[in-house]
C-alpha positions as CSV (number, residue, x, y, z in Angstrom):
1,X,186.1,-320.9,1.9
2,X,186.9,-317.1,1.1
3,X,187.9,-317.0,-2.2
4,X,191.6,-315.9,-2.4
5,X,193.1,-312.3,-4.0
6,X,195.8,-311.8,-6.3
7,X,198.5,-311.8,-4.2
8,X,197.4,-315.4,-2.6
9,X,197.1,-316.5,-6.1
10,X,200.6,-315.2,-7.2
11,X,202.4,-317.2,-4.2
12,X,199.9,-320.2,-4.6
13,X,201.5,-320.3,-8.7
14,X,204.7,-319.3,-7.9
15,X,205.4,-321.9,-5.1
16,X,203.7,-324.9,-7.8
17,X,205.5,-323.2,-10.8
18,X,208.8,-321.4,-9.7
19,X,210.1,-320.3,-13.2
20,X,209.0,-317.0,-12.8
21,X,209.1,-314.4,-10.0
22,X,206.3,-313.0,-8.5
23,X,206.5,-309.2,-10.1
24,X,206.3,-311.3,-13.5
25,X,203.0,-312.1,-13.0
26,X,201.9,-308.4,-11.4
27,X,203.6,-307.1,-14.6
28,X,201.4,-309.4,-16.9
29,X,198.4,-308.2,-14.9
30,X,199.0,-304.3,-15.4
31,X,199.9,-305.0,-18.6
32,X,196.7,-306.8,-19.7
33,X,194.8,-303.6,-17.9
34,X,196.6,-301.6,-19.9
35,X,195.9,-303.7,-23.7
36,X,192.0,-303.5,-22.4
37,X,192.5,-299.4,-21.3
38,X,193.4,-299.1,-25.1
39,X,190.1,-300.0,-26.1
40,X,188.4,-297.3,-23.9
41,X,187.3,-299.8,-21.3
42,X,188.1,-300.0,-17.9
43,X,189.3,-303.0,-15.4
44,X,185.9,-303.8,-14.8
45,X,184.4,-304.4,-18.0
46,X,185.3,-307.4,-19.5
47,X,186.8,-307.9,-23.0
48,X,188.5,-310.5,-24.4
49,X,192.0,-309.6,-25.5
50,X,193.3,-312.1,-28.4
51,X,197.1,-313.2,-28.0
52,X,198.5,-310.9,-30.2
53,X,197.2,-308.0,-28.8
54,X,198.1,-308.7,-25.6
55,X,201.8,-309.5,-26.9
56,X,201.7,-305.8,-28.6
57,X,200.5,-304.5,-25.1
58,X,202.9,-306.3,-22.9
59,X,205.4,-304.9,-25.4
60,X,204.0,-301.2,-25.0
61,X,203.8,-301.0,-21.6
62,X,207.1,-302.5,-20.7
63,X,208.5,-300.0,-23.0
64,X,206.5,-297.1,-21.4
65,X,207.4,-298.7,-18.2
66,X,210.9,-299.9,-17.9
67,X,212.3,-298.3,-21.0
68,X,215.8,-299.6,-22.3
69,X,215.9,-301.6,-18.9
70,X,213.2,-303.8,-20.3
71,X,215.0,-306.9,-21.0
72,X,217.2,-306.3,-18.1
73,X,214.0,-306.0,-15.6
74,X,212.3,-309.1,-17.6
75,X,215.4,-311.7,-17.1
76,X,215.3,-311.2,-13.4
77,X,212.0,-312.2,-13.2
78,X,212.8,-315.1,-15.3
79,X,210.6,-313.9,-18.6
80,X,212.8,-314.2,-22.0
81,X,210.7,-314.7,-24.6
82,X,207.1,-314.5,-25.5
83,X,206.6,-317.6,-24.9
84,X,206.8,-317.0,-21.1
85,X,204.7,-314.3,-21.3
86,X,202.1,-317.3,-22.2
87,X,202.9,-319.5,-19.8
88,X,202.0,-316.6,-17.2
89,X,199.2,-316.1,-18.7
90,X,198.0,-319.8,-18.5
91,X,199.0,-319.7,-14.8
92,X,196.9,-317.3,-14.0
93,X,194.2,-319.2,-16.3
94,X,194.6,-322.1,-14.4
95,X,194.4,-320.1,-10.8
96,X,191.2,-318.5,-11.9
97,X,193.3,-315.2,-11.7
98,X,192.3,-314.3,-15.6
99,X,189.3,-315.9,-18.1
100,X,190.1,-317.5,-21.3
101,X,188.4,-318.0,-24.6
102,X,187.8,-321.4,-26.6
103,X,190.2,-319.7,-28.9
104,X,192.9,-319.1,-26.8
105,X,195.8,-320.8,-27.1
106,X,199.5,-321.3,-25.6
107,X,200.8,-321.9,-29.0
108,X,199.7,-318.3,-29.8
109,X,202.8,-317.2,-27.8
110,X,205.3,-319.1,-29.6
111,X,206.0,-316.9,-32.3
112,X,205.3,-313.4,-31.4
113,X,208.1,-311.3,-31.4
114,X,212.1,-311.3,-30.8
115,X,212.8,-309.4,-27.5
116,X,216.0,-308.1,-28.8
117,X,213.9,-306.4,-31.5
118,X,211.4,-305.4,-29.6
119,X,212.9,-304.1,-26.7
120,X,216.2,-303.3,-27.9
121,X,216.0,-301.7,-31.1
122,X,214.0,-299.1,-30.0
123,X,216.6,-297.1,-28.5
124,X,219.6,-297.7,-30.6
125,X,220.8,-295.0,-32.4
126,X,219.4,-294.1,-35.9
127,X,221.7,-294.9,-38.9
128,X,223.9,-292.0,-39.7
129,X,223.1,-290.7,-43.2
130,X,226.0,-289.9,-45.3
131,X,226.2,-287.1,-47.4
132,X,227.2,-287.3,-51.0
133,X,229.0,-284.3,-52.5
134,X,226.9,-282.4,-54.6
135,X,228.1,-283.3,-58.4
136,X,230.8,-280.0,-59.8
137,X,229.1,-277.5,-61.8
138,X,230.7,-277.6,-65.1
């Protein structure tokens, strides 16, 4: 039997797992190239990635990518916190689509960051600073 690619495996999770769309799962992918481009390494050489580094690069690149649509793009696909970020990743585990460590975890996505800060924040509009009058000269 011929091993299958990534896009078999994608349809294969998303028929048995339907939370999440398709592109959710390309997304994680690009975005774990990415986290392992930052360390000067490309696709091919393997390096482990630790949870919260991969959190801080999904973060990144949907930032880079989608800008202030981020949360927008992420709801469609059915991703709303980082916690479904993990259980993409463990899909993927679980097809053979991505390796794991003995050290990796699903809990490790439970508490990463709050999508409204993360995504959101970044584009609002800096405090206004207001002035004080300069004290009268006596």
């Amino acid at each position: 039997m011929q091993p299958l690619n990534f896009e078999q495996s994608v349809k294969k999770i998303v028929a048995a797992d339907p939370r999440y769309r398709p592109d959710a799962y390309h997304f994680v992918r690009a975005a774990l190239d990415f986290t392992r481009r930052g360390g000067g390494r490309q696709r091919n050489e393997a390096r482990d990635v630790s949870s919260k580094e991969l959190l801080d690069g999904l973060r990144r690149y949907a930032l880079e990518t989608y800008g202030p649509m981020t949360t927008t793009v992420l709801a469609e696909w059915g991703v709303a916190s980082c916690e479904d970020f993990g259980e993409i990743v463990f899909n993927l585990i679980a097809h053979n689509c991505e390796g794991k460590s003995d050290a990796d975890k699903r809990e490790d996505f439970k508490n990463g960051y709050d999508f409204h800060d993360a995504f959101h924040k970044p584009f609002l509009p800096a405090p206004r600073r207001v002035l004080q009058p300069a004290p009268a000269k006596a």
